[in-house]
C-alpha positions as CSV (number, residue, x, y, z in Angstrom):
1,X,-18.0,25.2,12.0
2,X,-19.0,24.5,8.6
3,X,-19.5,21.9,6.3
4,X,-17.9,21.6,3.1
5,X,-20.3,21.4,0.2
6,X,-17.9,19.8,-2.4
7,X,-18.6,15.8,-2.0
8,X,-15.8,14.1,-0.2
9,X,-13.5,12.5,-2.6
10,X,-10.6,9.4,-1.9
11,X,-7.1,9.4,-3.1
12,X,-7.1,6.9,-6.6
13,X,-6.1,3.8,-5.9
14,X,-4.7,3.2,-8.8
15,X,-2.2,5.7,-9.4
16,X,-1.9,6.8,-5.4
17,X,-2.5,10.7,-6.3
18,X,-0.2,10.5,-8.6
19,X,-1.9,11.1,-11.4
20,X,0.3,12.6,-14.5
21,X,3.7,11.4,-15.1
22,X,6.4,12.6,-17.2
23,X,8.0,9.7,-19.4
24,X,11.4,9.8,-21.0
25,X,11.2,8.6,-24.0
26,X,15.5,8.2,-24.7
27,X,17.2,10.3,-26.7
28,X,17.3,14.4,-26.9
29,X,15.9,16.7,-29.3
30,X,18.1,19.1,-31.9
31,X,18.1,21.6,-28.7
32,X,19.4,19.2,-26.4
33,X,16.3,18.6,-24.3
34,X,15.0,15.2,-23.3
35,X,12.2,13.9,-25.4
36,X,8.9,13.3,-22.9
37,X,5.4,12.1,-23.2
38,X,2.5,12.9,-20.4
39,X,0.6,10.1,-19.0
40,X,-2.6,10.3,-17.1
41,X,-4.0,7.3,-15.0
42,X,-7.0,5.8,-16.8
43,X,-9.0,5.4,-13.5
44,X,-9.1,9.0,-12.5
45,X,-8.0,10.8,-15.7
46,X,-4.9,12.8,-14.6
47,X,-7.1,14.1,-11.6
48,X,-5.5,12.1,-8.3
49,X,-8.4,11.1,-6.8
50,X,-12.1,9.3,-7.2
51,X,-15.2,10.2,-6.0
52,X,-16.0,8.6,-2.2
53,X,-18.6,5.5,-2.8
54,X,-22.3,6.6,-1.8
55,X,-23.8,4.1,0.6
56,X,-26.4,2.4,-0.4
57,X,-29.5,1.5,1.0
58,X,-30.7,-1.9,1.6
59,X,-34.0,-3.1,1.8
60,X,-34.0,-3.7,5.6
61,X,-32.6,-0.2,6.1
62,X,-35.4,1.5,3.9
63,X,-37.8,-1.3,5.7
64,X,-36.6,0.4,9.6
């Protein structure tokens, strides 16, 4: 078995892994198509998911 060598990586919590959302905006164009604007979640930029937290060391872990 191997090991993965991307870093492991946590659904956002603020957008739940969804990231980009398509947004009415009312109204249709000349063509009859709904007006839309793309929004990406601020905390993980349209990607879905953050980086997983790196423990850190304490000074009576380095100490042991």
């Amino acid at each position: 078995m191997t090991q993965s060598t991307r870093p492991a990586s946590h659904i956002c919590r603020d957008c739940d892994g969804f990231a980009s959302v398509k947004v009415t905006l009312g109204g249709r164009d000349r063509h009859g198509h709904l007006r839309t604007i793309t929004a990406h979640c601020p905390t993980c930029h349209g990607v879905g998911t953050t980086p997983a937290r790196r423990a850190r060391l304490t000074d009576w872990a380095v100490a042991a």
